[in-house]
Structure formats: structure tokens, C-alpha cells
Legacy VTK file of the C-alpha trace (Angstrom):
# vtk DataFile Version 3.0
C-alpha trace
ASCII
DATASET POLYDATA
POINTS 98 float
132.154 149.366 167.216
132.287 145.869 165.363
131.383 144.479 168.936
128.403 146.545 169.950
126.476 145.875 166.497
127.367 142.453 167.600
125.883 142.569 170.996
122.773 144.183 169.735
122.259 141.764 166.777
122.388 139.526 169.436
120.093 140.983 172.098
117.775 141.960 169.611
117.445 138.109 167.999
116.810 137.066 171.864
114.398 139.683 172.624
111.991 138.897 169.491
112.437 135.068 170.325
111.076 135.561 174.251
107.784 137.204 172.936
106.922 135.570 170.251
103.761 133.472 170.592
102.877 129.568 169.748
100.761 129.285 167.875
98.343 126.083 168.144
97.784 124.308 164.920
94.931 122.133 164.610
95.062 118.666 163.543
94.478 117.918 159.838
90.813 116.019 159.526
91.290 112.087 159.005
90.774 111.428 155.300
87.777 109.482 154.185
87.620 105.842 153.718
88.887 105.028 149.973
86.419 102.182 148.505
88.050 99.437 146.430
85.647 97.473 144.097
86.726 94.023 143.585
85.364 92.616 140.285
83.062 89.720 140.429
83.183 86.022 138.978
82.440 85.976 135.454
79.789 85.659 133.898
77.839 82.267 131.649
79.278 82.638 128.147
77.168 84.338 125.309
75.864 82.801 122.585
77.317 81.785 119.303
76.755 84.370 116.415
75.414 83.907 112.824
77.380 82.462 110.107
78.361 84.651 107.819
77.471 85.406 104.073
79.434 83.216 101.341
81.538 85.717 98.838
80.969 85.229 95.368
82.401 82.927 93.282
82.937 85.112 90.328
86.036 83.870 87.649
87.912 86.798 86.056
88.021 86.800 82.078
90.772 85.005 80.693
93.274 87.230 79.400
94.856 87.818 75.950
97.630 85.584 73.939
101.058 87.031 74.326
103.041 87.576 71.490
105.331 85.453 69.662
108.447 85.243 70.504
111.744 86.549 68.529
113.545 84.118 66.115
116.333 82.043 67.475
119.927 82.672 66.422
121.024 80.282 63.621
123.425 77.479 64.907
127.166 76.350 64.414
127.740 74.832 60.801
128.523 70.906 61.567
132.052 69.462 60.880
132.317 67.923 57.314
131.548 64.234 57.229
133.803 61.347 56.932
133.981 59.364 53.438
132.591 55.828 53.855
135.468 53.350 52.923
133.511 50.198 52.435
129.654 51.172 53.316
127.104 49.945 50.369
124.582 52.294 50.239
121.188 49.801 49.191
118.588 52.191 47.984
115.013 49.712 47.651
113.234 49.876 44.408
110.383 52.067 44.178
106.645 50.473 44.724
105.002 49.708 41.292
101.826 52.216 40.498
98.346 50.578 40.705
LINES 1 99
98 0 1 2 3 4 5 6 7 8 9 10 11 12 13 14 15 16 17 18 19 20 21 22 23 24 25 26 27 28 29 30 31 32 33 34 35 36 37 38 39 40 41 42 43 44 45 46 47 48 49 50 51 52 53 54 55 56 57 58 59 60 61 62 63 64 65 66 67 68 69 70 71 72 73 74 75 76 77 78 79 80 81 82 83 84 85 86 87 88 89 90 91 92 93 94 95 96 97
């Protein structure tokens, strides 16, 4: 049985192939020209443009004094002095009143 399905599968594909038809296909139409614009020289340069407006010369207001600043610390108390041995201390007379 598995050979006669076979054989008729097969005389069945031939059969349909002999009568079948061509078909004639007609040629696509040729595509139309594509135009390509090529840019020109350049032009003669423009001319030059106004000068523009000054700004103003306005000065801001000067602004306030800071405040002070705080108070230093105090500094190191100095090393005690020597004793002068044979220094002569000469203290000038004072100026006479007019």
C-alpha cells in the first residue's frame, strides 16, 4: 500500500507539471533618467554690515565699609632683662622754660 500512494504522489506531481502553462511576463518599463544638479561657482562676496551700537559705560555704586575686624590675641610676656654691669645710664638735663 505504502508503494501505490507512492506511485500516485508521483504520477500525480508529473501530470499537473505537463499541463501547466507559461506564463509570459512582460518586461519591467526602464526607469526614468535621475537628474543630478551640480552646484555652481560661488558667488561675489556681500557687503560689510553696520557697526554696531556702543554699550553703556555705566559704573556700579561703590559698596559699603566692612566691619572691623576682631581684636588680636595678646602676645607672649618677654623674658626678664639682664642687669647692666657697667652701663652709665646719662639722662640730658631738661631744656630751660622761655
Amino acid at each position: 500500500m505504502n508503494r501505490s500512494i507512492l506511485m500516485l504522489a508521483l504520477a500525480a506531481t508529473f501530470g499537473l507539471a505537463a499541463c501547466s502553462e507559461k506564463t509570459a511576463v512582460a518586461p519591467a518599463p526602464a526607469p526614468a533618467p535621475v537628474v543630478v544638479t551640480v552646484p555652481g561657482p560661488a558667488g561675489p562676496a556681500g557687503a560689510t554690515g553696520a557697526t554696531g551700537n556702543t554699550g553703556a559705560a555705566v559704573t556700579g555704586a561703590t559698596g559699603a565699609t566692612g566691619a572691623t575686624g576682631a581684636t588680636g590675641d595678646t602676645g607672649e610676656k618677654g623674658d626678664k632683662g639682664r642687669t647692666g654691669g657697667d652701663t652709665v645710664v646719662i639722662v640730658p638735663a631738661p631744656a630751660p622754660a622761655r
